[in-house]
C-alpha positions in Angstrom: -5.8 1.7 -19.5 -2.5 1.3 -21.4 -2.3 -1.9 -23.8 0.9 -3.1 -21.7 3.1 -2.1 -19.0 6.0 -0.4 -20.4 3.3 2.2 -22.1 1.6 3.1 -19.1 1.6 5.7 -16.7 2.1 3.1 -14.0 6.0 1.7 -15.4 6.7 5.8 -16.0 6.4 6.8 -12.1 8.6 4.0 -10.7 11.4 5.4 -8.3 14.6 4.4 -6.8 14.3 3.2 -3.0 15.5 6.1 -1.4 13.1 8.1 -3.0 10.1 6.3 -1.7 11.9 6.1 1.7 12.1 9.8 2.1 10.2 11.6 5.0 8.8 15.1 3.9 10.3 17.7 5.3 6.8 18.7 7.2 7.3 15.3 8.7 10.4 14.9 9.4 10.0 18.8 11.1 7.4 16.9 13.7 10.2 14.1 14.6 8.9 11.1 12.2 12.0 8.9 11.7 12.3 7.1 8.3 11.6 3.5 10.8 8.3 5.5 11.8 7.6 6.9 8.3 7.5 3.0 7.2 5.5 2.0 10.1 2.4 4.6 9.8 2.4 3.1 6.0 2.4 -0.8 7.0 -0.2 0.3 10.2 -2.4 2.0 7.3 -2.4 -0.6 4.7 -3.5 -2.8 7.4 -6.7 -0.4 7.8 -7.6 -0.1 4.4 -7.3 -3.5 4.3 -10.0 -4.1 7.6 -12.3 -1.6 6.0 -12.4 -3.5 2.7 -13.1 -6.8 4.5 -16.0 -4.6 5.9 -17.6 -3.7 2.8 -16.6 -6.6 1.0 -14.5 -5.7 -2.4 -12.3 -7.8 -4.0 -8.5 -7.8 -3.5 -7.8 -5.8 -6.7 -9.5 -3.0 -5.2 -7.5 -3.1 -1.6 -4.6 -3.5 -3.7 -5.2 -0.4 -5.9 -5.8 2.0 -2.9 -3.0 0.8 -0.9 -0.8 1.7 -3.8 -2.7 4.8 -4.6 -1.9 5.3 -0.2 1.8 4.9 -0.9 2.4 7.0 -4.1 1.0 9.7 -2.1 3.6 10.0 0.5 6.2 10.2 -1.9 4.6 13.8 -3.1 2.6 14.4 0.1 3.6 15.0 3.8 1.8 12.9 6.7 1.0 16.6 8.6 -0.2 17.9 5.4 -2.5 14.9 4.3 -3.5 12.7 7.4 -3.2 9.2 6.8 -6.4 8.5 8.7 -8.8 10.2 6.0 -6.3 9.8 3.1 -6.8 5.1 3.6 -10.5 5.2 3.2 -10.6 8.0 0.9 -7.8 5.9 -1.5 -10.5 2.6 -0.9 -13.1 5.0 -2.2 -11.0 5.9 -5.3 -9.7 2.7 -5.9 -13.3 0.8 -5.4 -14.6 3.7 -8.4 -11.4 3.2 -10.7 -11.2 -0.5 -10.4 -15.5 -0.9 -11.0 -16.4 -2.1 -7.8 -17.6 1.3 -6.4 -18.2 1.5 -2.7 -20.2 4.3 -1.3 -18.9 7.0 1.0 -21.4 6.4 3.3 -20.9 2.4 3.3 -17.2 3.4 4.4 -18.3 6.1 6.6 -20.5 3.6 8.8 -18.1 1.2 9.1 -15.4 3.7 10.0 -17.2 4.9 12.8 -17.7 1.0 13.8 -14.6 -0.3 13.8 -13.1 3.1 15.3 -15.8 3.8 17.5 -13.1 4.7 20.6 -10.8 6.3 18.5 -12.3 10.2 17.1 -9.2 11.0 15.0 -10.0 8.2 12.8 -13.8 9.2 12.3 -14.4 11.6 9.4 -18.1 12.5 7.4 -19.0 11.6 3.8 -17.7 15.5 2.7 -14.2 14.8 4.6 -14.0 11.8 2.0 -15.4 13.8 -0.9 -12.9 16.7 -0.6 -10.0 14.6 0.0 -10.4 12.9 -3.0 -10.3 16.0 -4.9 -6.8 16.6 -3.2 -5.9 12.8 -3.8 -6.7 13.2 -7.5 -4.1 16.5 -7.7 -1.7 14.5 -5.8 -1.9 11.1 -7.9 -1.7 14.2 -11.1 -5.0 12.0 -12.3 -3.0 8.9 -13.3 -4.9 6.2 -11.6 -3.6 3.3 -13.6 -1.9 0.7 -11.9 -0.8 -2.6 -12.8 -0.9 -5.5 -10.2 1.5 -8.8 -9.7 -1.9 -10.7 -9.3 -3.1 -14.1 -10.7 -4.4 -16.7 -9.4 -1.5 -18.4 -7.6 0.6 -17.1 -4.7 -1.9 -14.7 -3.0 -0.9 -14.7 0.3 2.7 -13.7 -0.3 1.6 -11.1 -3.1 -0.7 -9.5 -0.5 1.9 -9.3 1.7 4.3 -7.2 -0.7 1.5 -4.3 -0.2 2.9 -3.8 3.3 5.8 -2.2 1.5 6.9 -0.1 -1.3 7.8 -2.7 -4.1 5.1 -1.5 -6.5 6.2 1.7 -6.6 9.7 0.8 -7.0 9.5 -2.5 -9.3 7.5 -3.8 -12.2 4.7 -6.1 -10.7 6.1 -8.6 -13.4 9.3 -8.6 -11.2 7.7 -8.8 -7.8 5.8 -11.8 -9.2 8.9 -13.7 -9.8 9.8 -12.7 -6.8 6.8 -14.8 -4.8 7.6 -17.4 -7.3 11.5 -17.7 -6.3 10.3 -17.6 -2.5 7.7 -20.3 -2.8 10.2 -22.4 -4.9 12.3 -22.3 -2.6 10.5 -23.1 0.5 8.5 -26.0 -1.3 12.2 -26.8 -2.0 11.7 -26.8 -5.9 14.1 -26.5 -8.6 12.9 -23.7 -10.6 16.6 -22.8 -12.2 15.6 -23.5 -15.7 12.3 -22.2 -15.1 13.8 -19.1 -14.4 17.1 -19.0 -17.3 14.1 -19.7 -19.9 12.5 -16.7 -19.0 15.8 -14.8 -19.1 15.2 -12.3 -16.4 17.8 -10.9 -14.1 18.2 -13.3 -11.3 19.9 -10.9 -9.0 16.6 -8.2 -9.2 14.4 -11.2 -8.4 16.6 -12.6 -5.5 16.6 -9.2 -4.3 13.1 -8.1 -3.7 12.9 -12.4 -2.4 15.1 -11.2 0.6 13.3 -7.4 0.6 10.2 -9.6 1.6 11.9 -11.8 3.8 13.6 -9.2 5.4 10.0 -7.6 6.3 8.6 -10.9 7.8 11.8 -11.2 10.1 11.9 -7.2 11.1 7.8 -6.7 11.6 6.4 -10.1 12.4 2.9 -8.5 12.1 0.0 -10.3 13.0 -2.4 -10.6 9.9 -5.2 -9.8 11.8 -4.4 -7.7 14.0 -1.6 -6.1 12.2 0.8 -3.7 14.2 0.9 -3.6 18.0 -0.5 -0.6 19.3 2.4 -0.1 21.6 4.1 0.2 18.4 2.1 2.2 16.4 0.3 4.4 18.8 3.5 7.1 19.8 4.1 7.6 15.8 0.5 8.7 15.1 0.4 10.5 18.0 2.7 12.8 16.4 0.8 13.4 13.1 -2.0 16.2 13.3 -5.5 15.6 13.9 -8.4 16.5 12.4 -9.4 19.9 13.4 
């Protein structure tokens, strides 16, 4: 791993917004709206993150593949890589990268489990073996990433995983961010907190309303995660499994 940030592979692939928001053409050719290219990634996140409850790795690890998830379908169509192998296979990776490694099988079993009356989400142990091959070519081997984490404000950092922020800003930023939004609802002056550390206020207030703007729009349920109603006419439109 690099000895900071700014030298890492991680800080060199960050993009502008409308790059991450952009549908691939293969996509987009199958009727998946930019609203619907966001949903099947929040939907998706929501299963890795079920899976890893399953087999029991630590939040690092969920956060790592989600991110590993996202920075595919900025290079990667839906129709060409289906999200429904690509979430476990990105827990696989991310459990072996981050030293907590998970067996294919362990993921396999509990696939089958929790989607035992869904097929299109049930895949075998060399389904997960060969997509990671394609996930590593896809990721161009650069499996670093660099997390907002630490021991305070969990709850709203795991929530900024149901978006794009760490693809688009430093997780130093993004950690502010929670701070500013906690500060604020605890109804804390943090304003020389913040001028100390000399960071651009108007970044941090804007990925604060960024995650604001996603509890209002989605109000997901953290369980449950998307409605099905919801979610269910969007996948329908991706490919299965042959």
């Amino acid at each position: 791993m690099a000895a900071n940030f700014w030298a890492s592979s991680h800080c060199k692939q960050l993009l502008d917004q409308e790059d991450v928001d952009k549908v691939p053409q293969a996509d987009s050719d199958r009727g998946i709206t930019p609203e619907e290219f966001r949903l099947v990634k929040i939907h998706m996140s929501f299963h890795i993150w079920r899976l890893a409850q399953q087999v029991k790795v630590r939040q690092r690890v969920i956060a790592t593949a989600v991110t590993y998830f996202r920075r595919v379908y900025t290079r990667k169509s839906m129709t060409e890589y289906d999200p429904r192998l690509v979430a476990p296979t990105c827990l696989y990776l991310a459990s072996k990268v981050e030293e907590s490694t998970v067996q294919a099988r362990l993921l396999v079993f509990y696939i089958k489990k929790m989607c035992a009356s869904d097929e299109k989400y049930r895949f075998e142990i060399k389904d997960i073996l060969e997509m990671e091959m394609k996930l590593l070519e896809a990721l161009d081997y650069y499996l670093v990433v660099y997390h907002p984490y630490r021991p305070l404000l969990q709850g709203i950092v795991n929530d900024t995983y149901k978006m794009d922020l760490i693809l688009i800003h430093p997780p130093y930023m993004i950690a502010l961010a929670c701070i500013y939004i906690a500060s604020v609802l605890k109804d804390k002056d943090t304003t020389l907190w913040f001028e100390e550390l000399r960071v651009d206020m108007n970044i941090v207030k804007n990925i604060s309303m960024e995650i604001l703007d996603f509890y209002d729009t989605y109000k997901i349920d953290h369980q449950r995660g998307l409605p099905e109603d919801k979610i269910a006419p969007v996948m329908n439109k991706l490919p299965a499994k042959a």
